[in-house]
C-alpha positions in Angstrom: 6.8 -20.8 4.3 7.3 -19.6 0.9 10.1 -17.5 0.7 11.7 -15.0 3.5 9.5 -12.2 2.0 6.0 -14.5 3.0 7.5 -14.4 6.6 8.0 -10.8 6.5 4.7 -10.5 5.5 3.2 -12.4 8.2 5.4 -10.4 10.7 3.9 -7.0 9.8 0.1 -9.2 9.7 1.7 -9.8 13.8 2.6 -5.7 14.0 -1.0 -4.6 12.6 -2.7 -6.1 15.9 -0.9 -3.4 17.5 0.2 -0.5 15.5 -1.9 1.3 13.6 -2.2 1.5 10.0 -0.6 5.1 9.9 2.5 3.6 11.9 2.6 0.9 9.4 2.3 2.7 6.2 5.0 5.2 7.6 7.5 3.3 8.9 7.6 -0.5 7.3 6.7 0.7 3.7 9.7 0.4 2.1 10.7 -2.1 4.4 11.8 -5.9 3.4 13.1 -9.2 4.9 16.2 -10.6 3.1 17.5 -13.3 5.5 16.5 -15.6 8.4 19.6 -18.2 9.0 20.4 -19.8 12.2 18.0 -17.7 14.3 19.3 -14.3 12.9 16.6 -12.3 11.1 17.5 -9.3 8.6 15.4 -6.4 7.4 16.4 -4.1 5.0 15.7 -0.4 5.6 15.7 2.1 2.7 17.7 4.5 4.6 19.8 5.0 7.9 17.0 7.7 9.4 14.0 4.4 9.1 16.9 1.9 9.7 17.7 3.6 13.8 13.6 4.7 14.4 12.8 1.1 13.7 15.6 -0.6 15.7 14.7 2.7 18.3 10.7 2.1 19.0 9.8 -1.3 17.4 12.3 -4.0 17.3 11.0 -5.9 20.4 7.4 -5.7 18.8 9.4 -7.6 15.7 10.9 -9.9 17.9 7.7 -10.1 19.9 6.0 -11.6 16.2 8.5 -13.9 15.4 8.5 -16.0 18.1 5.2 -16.1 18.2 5.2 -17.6 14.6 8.4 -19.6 15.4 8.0 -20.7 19.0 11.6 -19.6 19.3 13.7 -16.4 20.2 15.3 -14.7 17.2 18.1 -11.5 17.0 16.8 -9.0 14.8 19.6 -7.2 12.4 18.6 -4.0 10.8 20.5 -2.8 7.9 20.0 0.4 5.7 19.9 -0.6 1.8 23.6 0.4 1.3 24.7 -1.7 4.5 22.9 -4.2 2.6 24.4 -4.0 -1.0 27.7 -4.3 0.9 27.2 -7.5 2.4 25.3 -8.7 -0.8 21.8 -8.6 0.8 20.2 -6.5 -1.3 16.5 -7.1 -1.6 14.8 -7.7 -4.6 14.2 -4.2 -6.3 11.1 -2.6 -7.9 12.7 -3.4 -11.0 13.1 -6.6 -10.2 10.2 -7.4 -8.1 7.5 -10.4 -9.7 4.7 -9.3 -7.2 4.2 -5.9 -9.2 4.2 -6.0 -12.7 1.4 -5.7 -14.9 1.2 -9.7 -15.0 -0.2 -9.3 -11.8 -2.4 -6.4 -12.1 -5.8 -7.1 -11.8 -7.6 -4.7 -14.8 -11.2 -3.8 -14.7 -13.5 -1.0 -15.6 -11.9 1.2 -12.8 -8.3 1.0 -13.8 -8.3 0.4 -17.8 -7.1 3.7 -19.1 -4.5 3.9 -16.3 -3.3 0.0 -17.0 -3.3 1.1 -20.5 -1.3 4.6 -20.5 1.2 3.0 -18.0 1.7 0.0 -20.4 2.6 2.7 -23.1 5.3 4.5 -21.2 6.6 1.4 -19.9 7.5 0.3 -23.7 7.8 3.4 -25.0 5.4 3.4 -27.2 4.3 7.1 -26.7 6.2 10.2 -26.8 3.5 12.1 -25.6 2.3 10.3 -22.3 5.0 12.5 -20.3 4.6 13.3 -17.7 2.0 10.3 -17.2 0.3 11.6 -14.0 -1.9 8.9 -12.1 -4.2 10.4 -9.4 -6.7 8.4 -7.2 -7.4 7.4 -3.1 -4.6 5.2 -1.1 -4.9 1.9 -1.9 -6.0 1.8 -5.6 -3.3 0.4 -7.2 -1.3 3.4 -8.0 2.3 2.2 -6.6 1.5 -1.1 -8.2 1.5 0.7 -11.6 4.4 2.7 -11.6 6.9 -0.2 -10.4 5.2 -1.9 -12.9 6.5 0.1 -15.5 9.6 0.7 -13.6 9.8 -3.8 -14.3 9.4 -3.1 -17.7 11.4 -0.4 -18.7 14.3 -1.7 -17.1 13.5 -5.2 -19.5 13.3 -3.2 -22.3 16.5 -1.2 -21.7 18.9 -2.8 -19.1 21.0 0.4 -18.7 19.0 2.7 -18.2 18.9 4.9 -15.0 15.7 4.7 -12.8 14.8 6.8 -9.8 12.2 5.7 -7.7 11.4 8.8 -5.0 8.5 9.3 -2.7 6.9 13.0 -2.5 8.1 13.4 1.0 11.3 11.5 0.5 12.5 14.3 -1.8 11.7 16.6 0.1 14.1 15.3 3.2 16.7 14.3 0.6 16.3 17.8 -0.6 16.9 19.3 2.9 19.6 16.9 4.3 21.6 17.2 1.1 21.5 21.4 0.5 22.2 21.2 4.1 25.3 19.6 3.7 26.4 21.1 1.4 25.8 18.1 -1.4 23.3 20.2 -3.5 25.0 19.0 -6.3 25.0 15.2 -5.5 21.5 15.6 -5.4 20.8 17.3 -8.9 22.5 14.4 -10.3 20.9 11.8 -8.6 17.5 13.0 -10.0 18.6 15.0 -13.0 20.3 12.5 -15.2 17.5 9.8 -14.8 15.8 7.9 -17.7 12.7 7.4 -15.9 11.7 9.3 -12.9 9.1 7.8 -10.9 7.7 10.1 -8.3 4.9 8.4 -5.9 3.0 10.8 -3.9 3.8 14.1 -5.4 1.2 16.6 -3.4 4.0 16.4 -0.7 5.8 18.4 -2.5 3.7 21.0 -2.7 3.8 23.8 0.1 7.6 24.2 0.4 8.9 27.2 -2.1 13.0 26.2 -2.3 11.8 21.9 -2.8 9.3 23.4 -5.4 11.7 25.1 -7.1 14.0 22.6 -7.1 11.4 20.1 -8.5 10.5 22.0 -11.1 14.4 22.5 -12.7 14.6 19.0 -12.3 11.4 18.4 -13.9 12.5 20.9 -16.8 15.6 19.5 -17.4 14.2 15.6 -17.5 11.4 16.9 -19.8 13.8 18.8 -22.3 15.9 15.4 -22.7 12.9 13.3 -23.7 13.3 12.1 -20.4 10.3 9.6 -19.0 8.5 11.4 -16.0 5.7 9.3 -14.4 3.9 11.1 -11.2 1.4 9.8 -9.1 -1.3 11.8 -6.4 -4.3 11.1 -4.6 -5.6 14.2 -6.4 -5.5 16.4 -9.1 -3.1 18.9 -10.5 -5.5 21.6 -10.2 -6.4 20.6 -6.3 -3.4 21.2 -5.2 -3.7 24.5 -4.1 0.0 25.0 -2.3 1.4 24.0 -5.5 3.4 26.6 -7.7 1.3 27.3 -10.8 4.3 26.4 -13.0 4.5 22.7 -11.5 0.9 22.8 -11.8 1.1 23.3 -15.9 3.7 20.8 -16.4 1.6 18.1 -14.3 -0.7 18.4 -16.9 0.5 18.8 -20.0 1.3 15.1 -20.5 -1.8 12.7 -19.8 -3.7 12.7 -16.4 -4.9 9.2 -15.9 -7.1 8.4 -12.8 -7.6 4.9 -10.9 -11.3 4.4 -9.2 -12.3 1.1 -6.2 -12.4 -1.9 -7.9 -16.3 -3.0 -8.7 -17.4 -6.7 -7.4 -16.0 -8.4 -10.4 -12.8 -6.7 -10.1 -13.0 -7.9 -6.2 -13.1 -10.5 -7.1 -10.5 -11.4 -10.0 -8.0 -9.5 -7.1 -8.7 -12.0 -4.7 -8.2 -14.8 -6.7 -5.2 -13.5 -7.8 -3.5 -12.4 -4.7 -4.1 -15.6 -3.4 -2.6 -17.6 -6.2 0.9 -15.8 -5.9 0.7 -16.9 -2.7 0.3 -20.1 -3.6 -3.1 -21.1 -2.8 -6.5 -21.6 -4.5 -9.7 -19.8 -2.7 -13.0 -21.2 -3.9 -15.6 -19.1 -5.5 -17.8 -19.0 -2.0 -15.2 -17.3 -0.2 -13.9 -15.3 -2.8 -17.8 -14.0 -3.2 -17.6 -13.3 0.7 -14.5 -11.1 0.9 -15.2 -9.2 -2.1 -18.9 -8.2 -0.7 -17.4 -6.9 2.4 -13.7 -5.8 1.8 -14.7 -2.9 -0.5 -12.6 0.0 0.5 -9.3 -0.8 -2.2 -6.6 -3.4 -3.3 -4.9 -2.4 -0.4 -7.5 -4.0 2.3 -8.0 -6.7 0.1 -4.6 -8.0 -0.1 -4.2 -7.5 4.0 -7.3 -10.2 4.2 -5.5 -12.4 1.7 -2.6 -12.4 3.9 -4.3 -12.7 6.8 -5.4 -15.9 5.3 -2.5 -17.3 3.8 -0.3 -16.6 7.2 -3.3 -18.7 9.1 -3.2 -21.1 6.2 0.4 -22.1 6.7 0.6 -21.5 10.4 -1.6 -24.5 11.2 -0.7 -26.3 7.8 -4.4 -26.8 6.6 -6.6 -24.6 4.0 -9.2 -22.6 5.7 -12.8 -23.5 5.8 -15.2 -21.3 4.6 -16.0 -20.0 8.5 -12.4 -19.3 9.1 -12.6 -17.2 6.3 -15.1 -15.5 7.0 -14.1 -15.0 10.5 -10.6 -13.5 9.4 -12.8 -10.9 6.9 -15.3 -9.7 10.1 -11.9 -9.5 11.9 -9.7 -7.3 9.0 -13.4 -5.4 8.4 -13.5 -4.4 12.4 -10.1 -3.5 12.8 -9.9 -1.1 9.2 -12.9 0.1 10.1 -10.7 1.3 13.8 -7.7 2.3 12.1 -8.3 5.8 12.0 -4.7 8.5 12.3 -3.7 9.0 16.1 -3.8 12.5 17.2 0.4 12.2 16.8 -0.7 11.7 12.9 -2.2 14.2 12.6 0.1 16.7 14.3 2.5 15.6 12.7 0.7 16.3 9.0 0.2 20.0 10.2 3.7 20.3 11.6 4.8 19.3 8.2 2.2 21.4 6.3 3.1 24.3 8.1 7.0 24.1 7.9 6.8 23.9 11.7 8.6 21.5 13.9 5.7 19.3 16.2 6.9 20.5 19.0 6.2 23.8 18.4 2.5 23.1 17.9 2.5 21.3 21.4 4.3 24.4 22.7 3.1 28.0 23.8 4.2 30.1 21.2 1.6 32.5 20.2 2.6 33.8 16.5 -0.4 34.2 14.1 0.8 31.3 12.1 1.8 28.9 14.7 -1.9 29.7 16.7 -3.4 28.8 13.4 -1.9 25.8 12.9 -2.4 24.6 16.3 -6.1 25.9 15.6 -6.3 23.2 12.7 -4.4 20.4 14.5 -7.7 20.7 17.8 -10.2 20.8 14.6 -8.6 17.8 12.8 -7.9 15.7 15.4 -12.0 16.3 16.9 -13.3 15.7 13.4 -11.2 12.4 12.5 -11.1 10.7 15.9 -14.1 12.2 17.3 -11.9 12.7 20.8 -13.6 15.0 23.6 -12.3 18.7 23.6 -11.1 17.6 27.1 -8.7 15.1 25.4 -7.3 17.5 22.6 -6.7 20.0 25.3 -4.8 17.4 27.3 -2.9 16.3 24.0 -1.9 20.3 23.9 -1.4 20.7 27.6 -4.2 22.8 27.9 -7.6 23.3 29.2 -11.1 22.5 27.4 -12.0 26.3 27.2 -8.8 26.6 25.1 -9.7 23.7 23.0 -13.6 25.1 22.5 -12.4 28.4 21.7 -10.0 26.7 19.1 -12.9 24.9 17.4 -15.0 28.0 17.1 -12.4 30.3 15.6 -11.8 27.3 12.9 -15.4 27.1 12.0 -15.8 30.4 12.2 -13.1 31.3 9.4 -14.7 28.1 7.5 -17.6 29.8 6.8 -16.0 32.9 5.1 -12.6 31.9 3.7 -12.6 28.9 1.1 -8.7 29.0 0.6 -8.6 28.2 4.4 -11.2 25.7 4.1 -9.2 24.1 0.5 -6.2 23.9 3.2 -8.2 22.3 5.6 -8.9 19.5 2.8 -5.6 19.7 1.6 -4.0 18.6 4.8 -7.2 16.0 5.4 -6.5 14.6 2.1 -2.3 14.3 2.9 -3.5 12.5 6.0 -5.8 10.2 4.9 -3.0 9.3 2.4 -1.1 7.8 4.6 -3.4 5.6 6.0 
């Protein structure tokens, strides 16, 4: 094996044969391997809350993967990134990180303006790319980019202060720290940053005191010269929960999209991906993944480990039919990964401001009927379960279910700002795929 990160890696390849790709996106995306000595394997966790769910509902499913790569029990220590720092395990940052610069970004027809403007903030080469806002679908390259520049402004100026922050990230910091009574801990965490780097920023929209809060932030960044770079899987002007003064400032910089990658793009990305992992794949194989992994980077790079954790496993390079075998395999099972039912109700919870369990319960307010309403028409529409299912789900019968699907496509039909919200939430789903 490469490095402890490869084994990682092949760990979460292990966890993907039975978690979906929701559950893996939500709970192991920040999440990195640091140390494997004497049969004592450490993750690092970005933060206490991820740190206990992880140890709480999947640590035996960890355990589970490593012995099956290792033929051998391991203990499993999970730390939170201070824990970490304090026993000098930190993991290799995003400023530090040589898997995402943009040496390693693949640049084709569907990414060159966005490679292009994110080169320019990253070496400051242009005053007015701020705020540099990338929009396009999961899986395009988007994060890529901005730790990218993150690599490279931190080259260029060693001192300066970056914050990295997901949409829904600050959010929760927002609440736990106003909570506690450490508002101002919070404005200076974000406040006196260099370069704020905020992935996923439509999660921010909806929520009127986090708005707010984002937008003196954003103000106060701006009005020092301050580097903001923001990405989204839409549009400013498609978010239609966000405050109309966020929505200006999102725009007044330079709005940069990121498209799939065409065949030759594929294809470069393949090759690529599979020479930082320290292998060659021939031109017949790299011909085969490309025409049939064509959803984004993200899928691509899942085959690739697929592949290289295979490759190493039994010691070999793969033939051409193992290859092709591991694609069908990846194809079938993304093709499957749609969001649970729990996904979704949880997106809606969150949309709503409500907590999920009072959209499994029996209140009856307007608002809480409504989002409840959306949940049954969401979850029928993206899993395509039977209204006897989503009634079950809710604790309640088919005819409440039925009657919940009618009133939804009922209003759809003479209220576009429900149906925008509809999308909105779809979209914030789908996003986390």
């Amino acid at each position: 094996m490469n490095s402890i990160g490869d084994i990682w890696e092949i760990v979460l390849d292990r966890l993907r044969g039975e978690l979906s790709e929701t559950t893996i996106n939500t709970w192991f995306d920040e999440v990195t391997g640091v140390d494997l000595k004497e049969k004592d394997f450490v993750i690092v966790c970005p933060n206490e809350f991820k740190r206990d769910m992880i140890e709480g509902r999947f640590a035996e499913p960890i355990r589970a993967a490593l012995k099956d790569i290792f033929s051998d029990d391991f203990t499993l220590r999970l730390v939170s990134e201070k824990e970490a720092a304090d026993d000098g395990k930190k993991p290799v940052s995003l400023f530090d990180s040589k898997d995402f610069t943009f040496d390693t970004f693949v640049v084709g027809e569907s990414n060159k303006l966005a490679h292009a403007a994110a080169r320019a903030v990253a070496d400051g080469a242009s005053a007015h790319y701020n705020p540099l806002f990338i929009y396009g679908d999961s899986g395009l390259g988007k994060t890529h980019l901005i730790y990218a520049i993150a690599h490279q402004f931190r080259k260029r100026l060693p001192s300066a202060k970056i914050v990295y922050i997901k949409g829904d990230d600050f959010l929760n910091d927002f609440i736990s720290l106003v909570r506690a009574n450490r508002g101002d801990e919070f404005r200076a965490k974000y406040r006196d940053a260099d370069l704020l780097l905020v992935d996923d920023v439509q999660f921010v929209a909806g929520k009127e005191q986090s708005q707010n809060e984002f937008f003196h932030t954003f103000n106060t960044l701006y009005e020092a010269g301050h580097q903001i770079v923001l990405t989204s899987d839409r549009l400013p002007s498609e978010m239609t929960l966000l405050d109309n003064r966020l929505r200006t400032r999102f725009e007044q910089g330079l709005t940069v999209d990121v498209q799939a990658p065409d065949y030759e793009t594929r294809v470069a990305i393949i090759k690529n991906k599979a020479t930082q992992r320290g292998f060659v794949i021939d031109d017949k194989s790299a011909d085969y993944i490309a025409r049939n992994v064509t959803a984004n980077v993200r899928q691509i790079e899942g085959v690739i480990n697929m592949i290289n954790a295979h490759r190493e496993l039994k010691q070999k390079n793969m033939s051409d039919e193992e290859i092709e075998r591991i694609v069908r395999e990846a194809v079938h099972k993304n093709n499957e990964a749609i969001p649970t039912p729990d996904a979704i109700i949880s997106e809606v919870a969150r949309f709503h401001g409500f907590d999920e369990a009072i959209l499994r319960g029996r209140g009856r307010s307007r608002q809480v009927v409504n989002a409840r309403n959306i949940a049954m028409y969401l979850i029928r529409n993206i899993t395509g379960l039977s209204t006897i299912e989503i009634g079950k789900i809710f604790d309640r019968d088919h005819s409440t279910a039925v009657h919940s699907l009618d009133q939804v496509e009922e209003r759809l039909q003479t209220d576009p700002s429900y149906s925008q919200t509809i999308k909105d939430i779809t979209l914030n789903i789908n996003s986390k795929r």
